[in-house]
C-alpha positions in Angstrom: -19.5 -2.0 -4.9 -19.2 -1.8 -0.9 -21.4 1.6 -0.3 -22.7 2.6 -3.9 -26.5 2.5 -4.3 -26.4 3.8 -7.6 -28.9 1.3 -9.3 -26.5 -0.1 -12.0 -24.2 -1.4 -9.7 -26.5 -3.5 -6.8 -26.9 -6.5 -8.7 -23.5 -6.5 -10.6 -21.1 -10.3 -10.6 -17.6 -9.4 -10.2 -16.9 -9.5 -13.6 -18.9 -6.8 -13.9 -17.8 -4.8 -11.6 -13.7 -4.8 -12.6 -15.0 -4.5 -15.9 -16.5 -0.9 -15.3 -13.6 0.2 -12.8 -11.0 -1.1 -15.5 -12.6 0.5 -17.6 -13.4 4.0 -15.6 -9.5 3.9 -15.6 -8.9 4.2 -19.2 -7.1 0.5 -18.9 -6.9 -1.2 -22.6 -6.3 -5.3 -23.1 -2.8 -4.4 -24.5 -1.6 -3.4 -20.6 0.3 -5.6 -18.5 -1.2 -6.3 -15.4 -0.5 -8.4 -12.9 -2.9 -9.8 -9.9 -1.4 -10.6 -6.5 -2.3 -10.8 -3.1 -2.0 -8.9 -0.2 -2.9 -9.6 3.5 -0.8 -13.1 4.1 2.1 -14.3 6.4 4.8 -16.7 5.6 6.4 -18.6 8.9 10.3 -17.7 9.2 11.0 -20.1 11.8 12.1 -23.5 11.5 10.3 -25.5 14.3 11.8 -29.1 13.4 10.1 -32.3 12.8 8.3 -32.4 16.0 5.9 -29.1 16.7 2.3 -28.3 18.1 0.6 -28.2 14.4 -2.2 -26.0 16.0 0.3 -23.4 17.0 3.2 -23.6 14.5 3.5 -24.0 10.9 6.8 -25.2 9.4 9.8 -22.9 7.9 8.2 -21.4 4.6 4.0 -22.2 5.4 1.8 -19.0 3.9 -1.0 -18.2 5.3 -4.0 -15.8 4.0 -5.4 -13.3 6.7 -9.1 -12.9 7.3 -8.7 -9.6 5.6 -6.4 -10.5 2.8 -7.1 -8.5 -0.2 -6.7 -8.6 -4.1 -3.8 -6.0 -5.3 -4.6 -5.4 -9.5 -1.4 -3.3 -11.0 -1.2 -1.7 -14.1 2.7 -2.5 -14.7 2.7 -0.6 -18.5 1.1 2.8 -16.9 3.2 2.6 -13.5 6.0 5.8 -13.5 9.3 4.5 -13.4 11.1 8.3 -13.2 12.6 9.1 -10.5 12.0 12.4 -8.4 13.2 15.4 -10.8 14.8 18.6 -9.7 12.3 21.7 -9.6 12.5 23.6 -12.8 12.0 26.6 -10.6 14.1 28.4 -7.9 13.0 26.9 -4.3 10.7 29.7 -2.4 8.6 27.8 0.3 5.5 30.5 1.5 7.1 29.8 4.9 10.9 29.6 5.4 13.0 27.8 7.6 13.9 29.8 10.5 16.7 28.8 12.6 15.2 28.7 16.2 16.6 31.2 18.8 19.0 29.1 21.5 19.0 30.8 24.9 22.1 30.0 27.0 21.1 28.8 30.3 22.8 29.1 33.4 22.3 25.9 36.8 20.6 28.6 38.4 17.9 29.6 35.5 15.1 26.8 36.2 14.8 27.3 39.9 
């Protein structure tokens, strides 16, 4: 990978590579997973039949960033719960404290 030296990893295909990070993850072949892609652009505007085709790309055209970027998600380990209530009565270290408001007068700021 992009920074490790470690000497297992310098001359590793692709393959190889997800392999060991899928499987550093605990990830098993019975998961769902799905592979999409991040980093593109789809054109919203309709330019009509006649446009600069160097400039504009017609209503619905995707296009794939230089940095566009594989996203892999684990769909049957992903938390579908909601936030929960604390189990526990509320007690930040530092409470809200209502600040002080000063009445001010036209005179006051000169």
């Amino acid at each position: 990978m992009i920074g490790n030296l470690e000497p297992d990893e310098r001359d590793s295909t692709l393959v190889e590579q997800l392999a060991r990070v899928i499987n550093t993850l605990g990830w098993t072949t019975d998961d769902e997973i799905d592979v999409e892609i991040g980093g593109t652009q789809v054109s919203g505007i309709d330019v009509g039949e006649k446009y600069n085709k160097k400039w504009q790309s017609p209503i619905g055209t995707r296009k794939y960033n230089k940095d566009a970027f594989i996203v892999i998600k684990n769909q049957s380990r992903r938390d579908l719960i909601g936030s929960q209530p604390m189990d526990r009565e509320h007690k930040p270290q530092h409470p809200y404290e209502t600040p002080e408001v000063r009445e001010t007068t036209k005179g006051d700021n000169q």
